[in-house]
Backbone as CSV, one residue per row, in Angstrom:
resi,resn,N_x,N_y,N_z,CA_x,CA_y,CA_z,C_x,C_y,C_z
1,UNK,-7.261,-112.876,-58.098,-6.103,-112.166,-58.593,-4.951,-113.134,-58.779
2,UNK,-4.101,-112.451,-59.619,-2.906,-113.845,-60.014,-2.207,-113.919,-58.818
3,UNK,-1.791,-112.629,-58.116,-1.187,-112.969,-56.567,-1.350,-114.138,-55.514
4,UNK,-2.655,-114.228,-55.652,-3.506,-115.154,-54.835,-3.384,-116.734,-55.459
5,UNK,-3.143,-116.766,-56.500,-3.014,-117.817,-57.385,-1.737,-118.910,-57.040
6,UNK,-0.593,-117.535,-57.167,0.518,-117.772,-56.718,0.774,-118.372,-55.246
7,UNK,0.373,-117.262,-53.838,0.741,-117.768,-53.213,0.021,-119.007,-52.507
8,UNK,-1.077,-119.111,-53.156,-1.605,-120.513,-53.079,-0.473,-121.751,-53.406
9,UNK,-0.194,-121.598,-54.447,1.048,-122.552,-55.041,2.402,-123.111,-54.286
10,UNK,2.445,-121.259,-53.833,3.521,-121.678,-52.826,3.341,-122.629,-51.530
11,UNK,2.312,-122.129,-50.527,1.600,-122.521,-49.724,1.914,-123.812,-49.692
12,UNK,1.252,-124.804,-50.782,1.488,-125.940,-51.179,2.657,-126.943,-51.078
13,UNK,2.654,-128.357,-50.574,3.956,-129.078,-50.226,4.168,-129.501,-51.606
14,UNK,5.798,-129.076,-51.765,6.655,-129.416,-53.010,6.251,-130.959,-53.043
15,UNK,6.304,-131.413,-54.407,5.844,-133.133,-55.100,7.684,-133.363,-55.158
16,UNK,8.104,-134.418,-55.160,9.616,-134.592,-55.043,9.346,-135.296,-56.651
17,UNK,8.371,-135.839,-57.554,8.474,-135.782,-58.674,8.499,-135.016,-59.779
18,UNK,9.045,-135.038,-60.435,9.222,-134.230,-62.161,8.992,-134.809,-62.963
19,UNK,7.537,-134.899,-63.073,6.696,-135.533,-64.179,6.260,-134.032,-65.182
20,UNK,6.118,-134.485,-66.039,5.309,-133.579,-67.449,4.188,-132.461,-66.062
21,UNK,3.299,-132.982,-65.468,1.983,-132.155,-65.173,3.033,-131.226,-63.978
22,UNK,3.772,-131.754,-63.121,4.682,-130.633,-62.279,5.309,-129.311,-63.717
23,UNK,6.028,-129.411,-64.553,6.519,-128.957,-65.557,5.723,-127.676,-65.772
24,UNK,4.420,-128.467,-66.306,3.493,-127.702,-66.447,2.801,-126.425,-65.873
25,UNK,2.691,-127.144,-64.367,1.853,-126.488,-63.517,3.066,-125.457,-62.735
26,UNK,4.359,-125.599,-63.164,5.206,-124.765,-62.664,5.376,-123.473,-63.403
27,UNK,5.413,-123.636,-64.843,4.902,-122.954,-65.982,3.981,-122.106,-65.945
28,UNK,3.048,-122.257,-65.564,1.731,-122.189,-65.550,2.552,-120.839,-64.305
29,UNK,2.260,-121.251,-62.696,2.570,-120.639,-61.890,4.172,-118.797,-62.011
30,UNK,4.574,-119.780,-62.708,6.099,-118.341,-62.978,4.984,-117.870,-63.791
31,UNK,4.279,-118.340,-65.244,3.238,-117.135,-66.090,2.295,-116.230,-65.467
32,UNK,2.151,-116.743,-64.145,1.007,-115.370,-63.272,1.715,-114.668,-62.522
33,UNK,2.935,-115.220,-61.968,4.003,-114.506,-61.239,4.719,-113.246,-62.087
34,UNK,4.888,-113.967,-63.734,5.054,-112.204,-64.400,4.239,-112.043,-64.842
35,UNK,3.211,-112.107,-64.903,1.413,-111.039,-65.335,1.534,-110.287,-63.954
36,UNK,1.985,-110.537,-62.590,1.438,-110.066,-61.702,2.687,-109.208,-61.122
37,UNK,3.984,-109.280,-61.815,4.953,-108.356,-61.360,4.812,-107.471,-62.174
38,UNK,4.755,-107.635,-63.519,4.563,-106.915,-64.976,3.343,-105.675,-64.582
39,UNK,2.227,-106.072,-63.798,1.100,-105.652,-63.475,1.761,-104.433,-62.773
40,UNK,2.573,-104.868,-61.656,3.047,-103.961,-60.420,3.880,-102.872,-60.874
41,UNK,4.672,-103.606,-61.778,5.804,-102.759,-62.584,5.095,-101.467,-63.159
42,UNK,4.252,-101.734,-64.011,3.400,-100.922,-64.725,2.498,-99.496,-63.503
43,UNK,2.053,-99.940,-62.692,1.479,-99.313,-61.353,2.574,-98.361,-60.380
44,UNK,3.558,-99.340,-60.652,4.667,-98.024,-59.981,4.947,-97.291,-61.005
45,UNK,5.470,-97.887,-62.183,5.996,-96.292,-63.195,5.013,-95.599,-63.516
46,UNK,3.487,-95.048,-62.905,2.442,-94.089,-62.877,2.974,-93.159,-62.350
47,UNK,3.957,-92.973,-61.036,4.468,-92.414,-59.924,3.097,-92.107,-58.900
48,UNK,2.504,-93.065,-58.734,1.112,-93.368,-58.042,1.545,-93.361,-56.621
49,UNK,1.420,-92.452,-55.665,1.428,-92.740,-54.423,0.399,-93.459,-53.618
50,UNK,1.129,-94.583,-52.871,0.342,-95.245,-52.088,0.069,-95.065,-50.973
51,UNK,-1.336,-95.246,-50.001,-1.723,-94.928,-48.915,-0.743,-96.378,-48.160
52,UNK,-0.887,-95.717,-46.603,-0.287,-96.380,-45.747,-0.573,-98.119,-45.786
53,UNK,-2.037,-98.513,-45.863,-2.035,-99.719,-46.296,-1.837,-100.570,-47.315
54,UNK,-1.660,-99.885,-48.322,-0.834,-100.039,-49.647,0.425,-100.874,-49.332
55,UNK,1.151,-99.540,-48.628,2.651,-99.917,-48.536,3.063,-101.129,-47.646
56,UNK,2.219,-100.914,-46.565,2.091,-102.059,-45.711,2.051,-103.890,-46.451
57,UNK,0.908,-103.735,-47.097,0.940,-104.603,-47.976,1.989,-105.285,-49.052
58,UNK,2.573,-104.218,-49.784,3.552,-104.325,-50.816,5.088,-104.674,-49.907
59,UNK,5.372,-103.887,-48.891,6.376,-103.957,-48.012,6.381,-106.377,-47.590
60,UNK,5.213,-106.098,-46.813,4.576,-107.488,-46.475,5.504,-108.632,-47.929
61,UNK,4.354,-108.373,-49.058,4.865,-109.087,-49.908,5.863,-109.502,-50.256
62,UNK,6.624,-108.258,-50.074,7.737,-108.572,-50.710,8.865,-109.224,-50.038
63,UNK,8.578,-109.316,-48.717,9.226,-109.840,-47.672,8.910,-111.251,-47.472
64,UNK,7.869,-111.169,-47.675,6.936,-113.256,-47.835,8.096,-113.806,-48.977
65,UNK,8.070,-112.888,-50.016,8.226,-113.410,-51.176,10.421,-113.813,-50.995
66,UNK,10.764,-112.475,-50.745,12.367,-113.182,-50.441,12.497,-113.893,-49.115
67,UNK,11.519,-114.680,-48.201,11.740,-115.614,-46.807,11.648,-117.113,-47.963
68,UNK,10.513,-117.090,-48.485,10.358,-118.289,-49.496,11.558,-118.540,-51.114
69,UNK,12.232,-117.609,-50.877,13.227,-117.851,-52.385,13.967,-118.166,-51.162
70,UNK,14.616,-117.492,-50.105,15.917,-117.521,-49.286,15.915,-118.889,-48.899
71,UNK,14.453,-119.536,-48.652,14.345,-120.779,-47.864,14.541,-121.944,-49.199
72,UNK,14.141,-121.452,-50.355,14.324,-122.505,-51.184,15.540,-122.715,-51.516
73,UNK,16.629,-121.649,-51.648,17.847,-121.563,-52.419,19.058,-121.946,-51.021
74,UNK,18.835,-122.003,-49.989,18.941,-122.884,-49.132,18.845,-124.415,-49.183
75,UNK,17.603,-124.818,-49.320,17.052,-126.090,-49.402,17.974,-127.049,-50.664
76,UNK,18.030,-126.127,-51.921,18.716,-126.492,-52.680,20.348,-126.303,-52.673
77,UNK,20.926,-125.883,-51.588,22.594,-125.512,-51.642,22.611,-127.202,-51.051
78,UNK,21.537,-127.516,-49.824,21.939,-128.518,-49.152,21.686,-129.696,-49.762
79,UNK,21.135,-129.922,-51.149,20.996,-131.053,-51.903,21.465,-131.000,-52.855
80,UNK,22.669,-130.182,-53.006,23.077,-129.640,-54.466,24.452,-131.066,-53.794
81,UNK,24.774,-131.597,-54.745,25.968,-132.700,-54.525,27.486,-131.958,-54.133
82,UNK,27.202,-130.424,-54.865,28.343,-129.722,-55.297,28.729,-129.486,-54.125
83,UNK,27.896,-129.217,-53.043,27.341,-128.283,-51.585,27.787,-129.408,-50.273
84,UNK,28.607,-130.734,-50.384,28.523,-131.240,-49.886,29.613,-132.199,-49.684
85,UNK,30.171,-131.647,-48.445,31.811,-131.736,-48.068,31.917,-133.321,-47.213
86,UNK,32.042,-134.320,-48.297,31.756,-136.302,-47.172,32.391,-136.514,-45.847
87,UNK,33.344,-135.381,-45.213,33.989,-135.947,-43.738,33.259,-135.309,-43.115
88,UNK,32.404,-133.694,-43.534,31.480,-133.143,-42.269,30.166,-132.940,-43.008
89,UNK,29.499,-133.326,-43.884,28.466,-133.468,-44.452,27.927,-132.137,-45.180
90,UNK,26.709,-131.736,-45.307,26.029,-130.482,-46.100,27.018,-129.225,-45.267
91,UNK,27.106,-128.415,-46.679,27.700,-127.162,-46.303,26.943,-126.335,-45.886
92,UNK,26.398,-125.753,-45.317,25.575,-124.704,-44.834,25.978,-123.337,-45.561
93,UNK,25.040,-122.551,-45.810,25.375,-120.974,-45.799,25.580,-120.282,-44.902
94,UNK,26.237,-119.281,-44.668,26.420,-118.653,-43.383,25.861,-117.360,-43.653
């Protein structure tokens, strides 16, 4: 499933290069990420009720899924140049 595809990807330690095949393969990765929200999207506007392990699941996901944006958009405040005050160093989010 493209889910599986994905969080394989994530899983995976970031390359600190930006070569053409990263580009690519990032490409590649956001294109199954919307086949596979697009998918979900489509499954909820059925008004399809889900059994308890359903929700469990979807609940799960979606919680994996904003710990790994929260942790990236983090990662990037503290390497952003903008983010970074020279007498007390990286700004943190609070």
């Amino acid at each position: 499933m493209a889910h599986q595809a994905v969080e394989t990807r994530l899983a995976q330690p970031v390359c600190e290069g930006t070569d053409a095949k990263n580009h690519k393969e990032t490409d590649h990765i956001l294109r199954e990420f919307l086949k596979s929200t697009e998918a979900l999207r489509n499954r909820l506007n059925r008004h399809r009720s889900f059994n308890d392990l359903e929700l469990f699941r979807l609940k799960n996901y979606f919680h994996a899924l904003q710990l790994v944006y929260l942790g990236w958009k983090r990662k990037q405040q503290v390497l952003s140049p903008d983010s970074y005050d020279a007498r007390n160093g990286p700004i943190l989010p609070r």
